[in-house]
Each structure stands twice: as structure tokens, then as C-alpha cells.
C-alpha positions as MATLAB code, in Angstrom:
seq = 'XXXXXXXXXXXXXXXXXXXXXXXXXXXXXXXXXXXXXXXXXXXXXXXXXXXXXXXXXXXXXXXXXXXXXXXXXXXXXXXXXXXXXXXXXXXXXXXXXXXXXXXXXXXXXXXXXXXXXXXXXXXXXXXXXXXXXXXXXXXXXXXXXXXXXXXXXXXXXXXXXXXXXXXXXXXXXXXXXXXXXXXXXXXXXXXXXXXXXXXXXXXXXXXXXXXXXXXXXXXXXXXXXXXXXXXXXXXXXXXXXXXXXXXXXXXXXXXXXXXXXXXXXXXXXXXXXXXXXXXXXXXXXXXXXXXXXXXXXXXXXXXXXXXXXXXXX';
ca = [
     116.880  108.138  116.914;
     119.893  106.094  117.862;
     120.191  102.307  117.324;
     120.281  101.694  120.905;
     117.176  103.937  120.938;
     115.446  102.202  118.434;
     116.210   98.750  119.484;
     115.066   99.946  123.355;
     111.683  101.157  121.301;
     111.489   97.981  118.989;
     111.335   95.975  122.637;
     108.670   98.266  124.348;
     106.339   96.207  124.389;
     107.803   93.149  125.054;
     109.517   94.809  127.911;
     105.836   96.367  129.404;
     104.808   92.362  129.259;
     107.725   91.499  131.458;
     107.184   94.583  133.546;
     104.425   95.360  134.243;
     103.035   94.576  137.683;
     106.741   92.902  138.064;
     108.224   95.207  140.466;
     104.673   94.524  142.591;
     105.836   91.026  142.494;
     109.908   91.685  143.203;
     109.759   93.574  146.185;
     112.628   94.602  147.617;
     113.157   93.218  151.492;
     110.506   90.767  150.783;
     111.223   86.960  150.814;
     111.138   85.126  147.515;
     108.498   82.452  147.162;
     107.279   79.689  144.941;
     104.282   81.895  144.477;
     105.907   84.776  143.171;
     108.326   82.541  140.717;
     105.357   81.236  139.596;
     103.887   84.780  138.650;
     107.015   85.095  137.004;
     106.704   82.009  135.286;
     103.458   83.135  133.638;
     104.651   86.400  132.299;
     108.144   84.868  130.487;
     105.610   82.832  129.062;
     103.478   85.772  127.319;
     106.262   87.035  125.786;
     106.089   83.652  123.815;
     109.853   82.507  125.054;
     108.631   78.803  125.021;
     108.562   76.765  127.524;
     111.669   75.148  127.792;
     113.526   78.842  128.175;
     111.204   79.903  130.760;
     111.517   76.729  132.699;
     115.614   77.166  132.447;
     115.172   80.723  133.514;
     112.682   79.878  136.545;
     115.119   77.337  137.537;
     118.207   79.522  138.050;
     116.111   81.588  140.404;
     114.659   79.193  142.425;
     118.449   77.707  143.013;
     120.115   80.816  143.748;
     117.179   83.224  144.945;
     114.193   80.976  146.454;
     113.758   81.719  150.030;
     116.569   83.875  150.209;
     115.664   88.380  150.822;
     114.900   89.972  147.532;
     117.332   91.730  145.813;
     115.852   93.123  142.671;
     119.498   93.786  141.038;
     120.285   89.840  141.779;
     117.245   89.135  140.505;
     117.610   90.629  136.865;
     121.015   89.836  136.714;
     120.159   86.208  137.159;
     117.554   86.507  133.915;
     119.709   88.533  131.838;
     122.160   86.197  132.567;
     120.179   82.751  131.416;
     118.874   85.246  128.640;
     122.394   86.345  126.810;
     123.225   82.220  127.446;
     120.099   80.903  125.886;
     120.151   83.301  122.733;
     123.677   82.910  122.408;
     124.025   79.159  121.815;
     126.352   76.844  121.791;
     127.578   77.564  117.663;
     130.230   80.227  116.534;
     127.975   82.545  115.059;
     129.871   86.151  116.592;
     128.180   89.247  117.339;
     130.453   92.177  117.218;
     128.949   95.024  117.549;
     131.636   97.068  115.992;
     131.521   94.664  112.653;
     128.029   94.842  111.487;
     128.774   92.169  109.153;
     130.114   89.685  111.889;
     127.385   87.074  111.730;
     127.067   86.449  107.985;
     129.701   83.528  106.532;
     131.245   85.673  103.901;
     132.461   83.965  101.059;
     136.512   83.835  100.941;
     136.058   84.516   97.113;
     133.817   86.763   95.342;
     130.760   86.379   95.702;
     129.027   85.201   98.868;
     125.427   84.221   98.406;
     122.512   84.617  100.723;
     119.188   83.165   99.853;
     116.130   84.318  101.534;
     113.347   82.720  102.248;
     110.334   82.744  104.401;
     106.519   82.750  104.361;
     103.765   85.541  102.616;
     103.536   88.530  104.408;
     106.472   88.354  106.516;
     108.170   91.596  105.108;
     110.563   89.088  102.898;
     110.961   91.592   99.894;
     111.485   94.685  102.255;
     113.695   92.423  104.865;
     116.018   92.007  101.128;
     116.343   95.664  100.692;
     117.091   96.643  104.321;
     119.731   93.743  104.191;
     121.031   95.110  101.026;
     121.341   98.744  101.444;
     122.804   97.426  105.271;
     125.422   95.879  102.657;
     125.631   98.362  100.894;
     126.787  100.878  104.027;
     129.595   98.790  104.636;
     130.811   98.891  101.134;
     129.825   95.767   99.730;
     128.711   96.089   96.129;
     125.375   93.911   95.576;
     123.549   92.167   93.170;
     119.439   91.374   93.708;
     118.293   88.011   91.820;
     114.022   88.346   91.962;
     113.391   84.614   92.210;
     109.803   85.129   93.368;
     108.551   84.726   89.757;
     105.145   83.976   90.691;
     103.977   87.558   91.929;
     104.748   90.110   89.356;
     104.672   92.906   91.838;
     107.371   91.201   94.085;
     109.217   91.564   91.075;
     108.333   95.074   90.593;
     108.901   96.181   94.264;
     112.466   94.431   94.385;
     113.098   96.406   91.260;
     112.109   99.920   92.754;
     114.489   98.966   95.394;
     117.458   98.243   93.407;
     116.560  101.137   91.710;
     116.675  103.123   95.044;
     119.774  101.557   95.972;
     121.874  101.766   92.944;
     122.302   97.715   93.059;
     121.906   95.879   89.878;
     119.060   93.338   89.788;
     118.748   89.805   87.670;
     114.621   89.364   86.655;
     113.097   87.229   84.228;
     109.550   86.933   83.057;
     106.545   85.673   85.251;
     106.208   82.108   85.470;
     110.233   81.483   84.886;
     111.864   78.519   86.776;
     113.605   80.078   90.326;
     116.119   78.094   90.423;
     117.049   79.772   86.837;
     117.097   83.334   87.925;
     119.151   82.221   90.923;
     121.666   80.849   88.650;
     121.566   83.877   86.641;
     122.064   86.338   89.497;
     125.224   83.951   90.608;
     126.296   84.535   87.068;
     126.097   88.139   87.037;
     127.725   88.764   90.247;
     130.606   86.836   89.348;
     130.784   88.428   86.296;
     131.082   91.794   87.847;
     132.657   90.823   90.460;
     129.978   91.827   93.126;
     130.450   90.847   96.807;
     127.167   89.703   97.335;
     124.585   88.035   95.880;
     121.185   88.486   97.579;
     118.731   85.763   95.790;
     114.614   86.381   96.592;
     112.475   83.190   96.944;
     108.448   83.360   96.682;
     106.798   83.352   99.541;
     105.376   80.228  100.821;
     103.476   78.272  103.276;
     105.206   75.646  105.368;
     102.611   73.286  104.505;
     103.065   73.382  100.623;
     105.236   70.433  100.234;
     105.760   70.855   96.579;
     106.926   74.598   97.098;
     109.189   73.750  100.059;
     110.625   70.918   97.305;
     111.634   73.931   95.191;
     113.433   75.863   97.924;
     116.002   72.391   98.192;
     116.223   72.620   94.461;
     117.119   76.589   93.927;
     119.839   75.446   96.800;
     121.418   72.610   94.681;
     121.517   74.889   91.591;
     123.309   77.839   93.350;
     125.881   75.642   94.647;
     126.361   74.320   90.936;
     127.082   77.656   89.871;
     129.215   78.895   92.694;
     131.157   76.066   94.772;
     129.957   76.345   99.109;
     127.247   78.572   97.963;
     124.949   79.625   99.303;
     126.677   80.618  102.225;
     123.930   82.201  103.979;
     120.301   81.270  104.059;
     118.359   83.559  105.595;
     114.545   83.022  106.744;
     112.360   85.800  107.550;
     110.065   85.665  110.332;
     107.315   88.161  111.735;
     107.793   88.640  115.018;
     104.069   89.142  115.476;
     103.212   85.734  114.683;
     105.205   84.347  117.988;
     105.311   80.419  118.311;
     103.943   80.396  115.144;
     107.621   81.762  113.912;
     109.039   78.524  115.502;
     107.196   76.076  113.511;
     108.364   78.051  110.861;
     111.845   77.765  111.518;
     111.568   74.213  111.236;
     110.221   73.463  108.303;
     111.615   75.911  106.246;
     115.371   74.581  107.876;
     114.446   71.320  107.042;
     114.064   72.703  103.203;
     116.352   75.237  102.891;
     119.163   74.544  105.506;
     118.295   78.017  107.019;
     121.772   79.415  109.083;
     120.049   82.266  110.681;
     117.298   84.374  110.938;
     116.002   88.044  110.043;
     113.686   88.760  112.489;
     111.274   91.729  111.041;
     108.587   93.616  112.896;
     110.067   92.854  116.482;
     108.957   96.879  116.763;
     105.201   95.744  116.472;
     105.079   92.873  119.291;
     105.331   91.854  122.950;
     106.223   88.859  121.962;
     109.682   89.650  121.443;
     110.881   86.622  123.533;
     110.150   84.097  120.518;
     113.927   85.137  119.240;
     115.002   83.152  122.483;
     112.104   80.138  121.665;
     113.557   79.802  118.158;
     117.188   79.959  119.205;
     116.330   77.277  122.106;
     114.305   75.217  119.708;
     116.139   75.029  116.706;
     119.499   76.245  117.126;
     119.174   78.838  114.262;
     120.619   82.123  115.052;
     118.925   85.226  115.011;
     121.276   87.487  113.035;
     119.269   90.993  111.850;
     116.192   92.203  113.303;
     114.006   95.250  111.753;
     113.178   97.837  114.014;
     111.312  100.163  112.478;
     109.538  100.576  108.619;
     112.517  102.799  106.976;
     115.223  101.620  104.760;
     117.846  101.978  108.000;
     115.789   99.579  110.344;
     117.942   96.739  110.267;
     120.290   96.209  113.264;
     123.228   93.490  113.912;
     121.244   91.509  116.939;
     123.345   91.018  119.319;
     122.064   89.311  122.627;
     123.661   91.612  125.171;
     122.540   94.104  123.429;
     119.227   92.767  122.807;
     118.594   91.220  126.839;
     119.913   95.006  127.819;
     117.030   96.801  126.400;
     114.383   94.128  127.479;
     115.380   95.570  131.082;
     117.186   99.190  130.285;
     113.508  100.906  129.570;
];
């Protein structure tokens, strides 16, 4: 499968939500009325796009569309339209889709550093690999630093993949300080003179403050070791967990200075439309999303890409 294929598959179900029963709604000939924008309304809003999207969305229809003959081509154009604007933003974050690598800040001297963060469960330690051997593809050599020192077995599964991937990883033993490993990976990759340092965090809840504390901490001590770093601080979010992700995103920025977002899972959920609720909301980029459960599911998002499939199925 393709990664156009696999990104129109990772959408599927998003894409039934916005639909399904929609071309009963949009007919063509017909004349479009509050009622049926309000229909509209109601599905955007199950996708979990948040409100204010949906509302900007809804409005650009009802100026250029309401009361006028249905033309279902004007019609998506119009939300794919608002859609590429809204995830795109208003920063200088670039998706090229022939430079994989386009949306990460790369360090201008050996190495860059991207910390990654994000909550239990989210697919954190797998999101690291996929990111790596992604890396790795374009010829970047990498370095893993396993700062989740409470869980043994994150430890254990970052080492199988660095094993996998023929990337060297930094580890110390259970119960060791974070920030200390992170140093220690910064010190290894500029020692070899790796491009990239990829630095694991434990997982953790929004709500523990003392945990959240730590994240700002393992930030200050990376940039001690390495000036501007780290450039890149990536949270994961599960795409299954939908507005949930956004509240996320904002406490974990608030941490960790997050500068974009790995969205895993988005194969698993119709609520695919939280990528444009967190964009809207916090201004944080969505710059990888996994698409599948194998090493090679990771894909550059890239909103035209992204809006495309929603309405390409």
C-alpha cells in the first residue's frame, strides 16, 4: 500500500462520519438552507473539529452558498478550502511533500534534539521508533536517550528498537534522574557526531504537576548541554482520545514548550478532525501522523494532502 493509500485508509472513518448521509443532505439542483447547514454543522462536529473550526467552516458556506442552487463541487471546495487554511496556520512550519524532513527545525550544527513527550498509552515509545527509523531513511544517523526511567520495560522496548534499527541508545538504571540520561544522550551524539538526538520522556498525566515540573527541567538541562536545544519537542497524542488530545496539548505546551505534534493512531478513529481542533486551539502544528502499526507508518502530514483524502474516498 502506497502512502497516499494509507493515509486515504488512516481517514476512513473520519471520512464515513463526514459522509455519510451527506450527499442526502447536498443535493445537487436543490436550494441550500439553514436547515441543511445546520445538519452539516452537527456532523463537522462528530469528527471532534471543535467548535470554533466548525463554526468558521459553516460560516464560509452560508456567505457564499446559502440560498444560492447546490453545487456539490462548490460546496467541498469551499470546506477543503477553510480546512487546508485552518490546519495550516498562520506560523512557518513548511510541508513539502518532497522533503520528508521539512517540518522539523534541524539544528545548523550537529546534533538537533527532539524531545518527546506525551501521556501513558499514547504509542510514545513506538511513535520514537517510527520517527527514528523515518530518520533514519533519509540518512540521518540517530542516537535514542531512554529517559523514561520509571518503567523498566519502556526501557527495554526502546532498546529492542535501537537494536532493530541499528541506532545507538543512551540507558541508565531504573530510578535514574531524566534529565541525566538526556544529558548523556546529548553527550553521546555529539561525541559521535550523530544528527539527531531523539530523547524519551515517561509517560505522564497532565494533571501530575510534579511530573509536568520535570518535563521543564529535562528542557533546561538539554539546552545546557547543547546551546538552542532542544530544537524540537514533540508531543504524542492518540487520535482516539479526540478533545481529550486538546487539553493535552495545552498542558503539556505549557511544560514542555511543545513545537508540534505526532499524531498516532489517526488509522483507528473518526475523529480525525481533532488535528484541525488542536491546530485552531493551540497553534501547535501537527507534523507526523501514524497510519498504520508497522515500523513504516509514519507520514510527513501535510494539510492538502491530509483535507484531500478526507474527501478523495
Amino acid at each position: 500500500m502506497g502512502l497516499w493509500d494509507k493515509l486515504k485508509s488512516a481517514v476512513k472513518k473520519t471520512t464515513e462520519v463526514l459522509r455519510t448521509d451527506v450527499r442526502d443532505l447536498f443535493k445537487s439542483g436543490e436550494i441550500l438552507d439553514e436547515e441543511k447547514l445546520e445538519d452539516f454543522e452537527a456532523r463537522l462536529l462528530k469528527t471532534d473539529m471543535g467548535v470554533a473550526a466548525t463554526d468558521r467552516i459553516v460560516t464560509q458556506l452560508r456567505e457564499k452558498h446559502l440560498g444560492r442552487t447546490i453545487v456539490i463541487d462548490e460546496i467541498w471546495g469551499t470546506v477543503k478550502t477553510e480546512l487546508v487554511d485552518l490546519l495550516r496556520g498562520e506560523d512557518d512550519v513548511r510541508y513539502d511533500v518532497e522533503n520528508p524532513l521539512s517540518p522539523l527545525n534541524l539544528a545548523e550544527t550537529k546534533p538537533t534534539v527532539i524531545l518527546v513527550t506525551g501521556v501513558n498509552g499514547v504509542g510514545k515509545t513506538t511513535s520514537i521508533a517510527k520517527l527514528a527509523n523515518f530518520l533514519i531513511k533519509q540518512g540521518k544517523t540517530v542516537v535514542l536517550a531512554a529517559g523514561d526511567t520509571f518503567r523498566a520495560a519502556a526501557v527495554e522496548q526502546l532498546a529492542m528498537w535501537a537494536g532493530r534499527l541499528g541506532c545507538e541508545i543512551v540507558r541508565k538504571e531504573s530510578g535514574t534522574d531524566p534529565a541525566s540520561v538526556a544529558y548523556a544522550g546529548c553527550d553521546r551524539a555529539a561525541e559521535i557526531g550523530a544528527d539527531v538526538v531523539i530523547v524519551d520522556t515517561a509517560g505522564r498525566l497532565q494533571t501530575h504537576k510534579n511530573l509536568m515540573e520535570e518535563l521543564g527541567k529535562i528542557h533546561r538541562v538539554i539546552g545546557k548541554r547543547i546551546e538552542g536545544a532542544p530544537h524540537e519537542v514533540l508531543l504524542v497524542l492518540d487520535a482516539t482520545t479526540g478533545q481529550n488530545g486538546v487539553r493535552q496539548a495545552e498542558s503539556f505546551s505549557e511544560a514542555a514548550q511543545c513545537t508540534g505534534i505526532v499524531l498516532a493512531k489517526l488509522d483507528g478513529t473518526a475523529k480525525g478532525g481533532v488535528v484541525v481542533a488542536i491546530r485552531q486551539s493551540m497553534g501547535i502544528p501537527v507534523k507526523y501522523v501514524g497510519v498504520g502499526e508497522q515500523i513504516d507508518d509514519l507520514q510527513l502530514f501535510d494539510p492538502d494532502g491530509f483535507v484531500d483524502a478526507l474527501f478523495d474516498q
